[in-house]
C-alpha positions as CSV (number, residue, x, y, z in Angstrom):
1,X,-156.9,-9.9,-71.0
2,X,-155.7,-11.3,-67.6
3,X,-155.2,-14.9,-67.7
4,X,-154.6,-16.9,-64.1
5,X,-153.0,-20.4,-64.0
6,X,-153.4,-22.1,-61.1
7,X,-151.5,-25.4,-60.0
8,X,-153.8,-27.6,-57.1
9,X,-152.9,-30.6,-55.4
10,X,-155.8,-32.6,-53.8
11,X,-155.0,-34.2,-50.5
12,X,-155.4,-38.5,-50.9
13,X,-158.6,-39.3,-51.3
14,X,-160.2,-36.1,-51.5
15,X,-159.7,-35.8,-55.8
16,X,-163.4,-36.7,-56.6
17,X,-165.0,-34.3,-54.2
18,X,-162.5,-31.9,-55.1
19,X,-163.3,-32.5,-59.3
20,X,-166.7,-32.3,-58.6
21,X,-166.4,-29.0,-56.5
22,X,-163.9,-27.5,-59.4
23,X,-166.6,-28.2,-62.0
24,X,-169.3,-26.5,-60.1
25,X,-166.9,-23.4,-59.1
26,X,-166.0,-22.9,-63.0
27,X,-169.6,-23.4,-64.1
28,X,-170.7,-20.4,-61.5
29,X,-167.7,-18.2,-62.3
30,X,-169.0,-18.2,-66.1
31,X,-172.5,-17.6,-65.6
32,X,-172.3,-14.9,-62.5
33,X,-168.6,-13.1,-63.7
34,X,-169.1,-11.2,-66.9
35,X,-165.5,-10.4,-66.3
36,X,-164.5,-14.5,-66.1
37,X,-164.3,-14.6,-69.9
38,X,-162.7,-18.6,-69.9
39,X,-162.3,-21.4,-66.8
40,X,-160.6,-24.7,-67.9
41,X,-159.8,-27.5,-65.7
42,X,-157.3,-30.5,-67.0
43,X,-156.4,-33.0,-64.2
44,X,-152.8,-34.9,-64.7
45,X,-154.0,-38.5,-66.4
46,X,-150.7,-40.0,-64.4
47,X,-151.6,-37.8,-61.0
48,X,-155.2,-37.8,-60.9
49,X,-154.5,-35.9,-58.1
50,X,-152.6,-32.9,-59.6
51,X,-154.7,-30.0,-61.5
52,X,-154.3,-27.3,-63.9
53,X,-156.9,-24.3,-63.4
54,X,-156.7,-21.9,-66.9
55,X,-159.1,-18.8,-66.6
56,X,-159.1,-15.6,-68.2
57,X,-160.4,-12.3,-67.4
58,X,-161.4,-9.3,-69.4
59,X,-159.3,-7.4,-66.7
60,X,-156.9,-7.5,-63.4
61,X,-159.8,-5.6,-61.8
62,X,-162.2,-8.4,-63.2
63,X,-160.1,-10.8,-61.6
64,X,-159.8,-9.0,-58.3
65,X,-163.7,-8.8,-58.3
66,X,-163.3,-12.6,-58.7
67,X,-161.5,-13.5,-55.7
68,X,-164.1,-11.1,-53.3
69,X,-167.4,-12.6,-54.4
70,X,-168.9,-15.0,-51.6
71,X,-169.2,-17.6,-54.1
72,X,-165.4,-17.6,-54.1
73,X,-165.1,-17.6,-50.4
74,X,-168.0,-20.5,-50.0
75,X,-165.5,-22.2,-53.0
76,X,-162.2,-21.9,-50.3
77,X,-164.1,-22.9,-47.5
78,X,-165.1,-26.0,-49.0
79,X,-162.3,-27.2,-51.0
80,X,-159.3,-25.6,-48.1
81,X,-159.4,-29.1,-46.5
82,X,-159.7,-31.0,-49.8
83,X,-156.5,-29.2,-51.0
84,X,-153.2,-30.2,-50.5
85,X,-151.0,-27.4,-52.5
86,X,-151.7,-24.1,-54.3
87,X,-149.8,-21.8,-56.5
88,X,-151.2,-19.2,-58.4
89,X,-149.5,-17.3,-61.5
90,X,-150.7,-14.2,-63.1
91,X,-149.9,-13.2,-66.7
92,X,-150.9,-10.7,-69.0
93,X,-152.5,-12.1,-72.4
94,X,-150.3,-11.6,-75.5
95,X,-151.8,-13.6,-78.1
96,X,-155.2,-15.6,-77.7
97,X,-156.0,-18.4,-80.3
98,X,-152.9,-17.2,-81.9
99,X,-154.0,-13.3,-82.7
100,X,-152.0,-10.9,-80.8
């Protein structure tokens, strides 16, 4: 498994359309991505304007496939303006729900 953490930062105002636009991107991702296997979102309860993206993919080749779907690229065009800061870390999965 390929799991993808990804750190956002909405720009001031901008957190509820971004939430909103996070919740719809994750629900699409499931139900169009065999390959998108998990999609959390936490927001920081002290910075409701810093997020936590969690997903997991069967595959880095699933996860590729991810990033050149249009409903990706409609996602970033949307949501570019909203966002503030972006990093994006890769790691391979070890252990899931404590099974290795």
């Amino acid at each position: 498994m390929y799991v993808v953490v990804v750190f956002l930062e909405a720009e001031a105002g901008r957190q509820e359309e971004l939430s909103e636009a996070l919740r719809a991107h994750a629900k699409t991702c499931l139900d169009r991505e065999p390959g998108c296997q998990r999609y959390d979102i936490s927001v920081d309860p002290l910075e409701g304007a810093a997020y936590l993206l969690y997903q997991i993919y069967t595959d880095e080749a699933a996860y590729r496939a991810h990033r050149e779907l249009p409903h990706y690229a409609d996602f970033r065009l949307l949501t570019d303006p909203w966002t503030k800061s972006r990093r994006v870390l890769t790691y391979r999965a070890m252990a899931l729900n404590g099974t290795a």
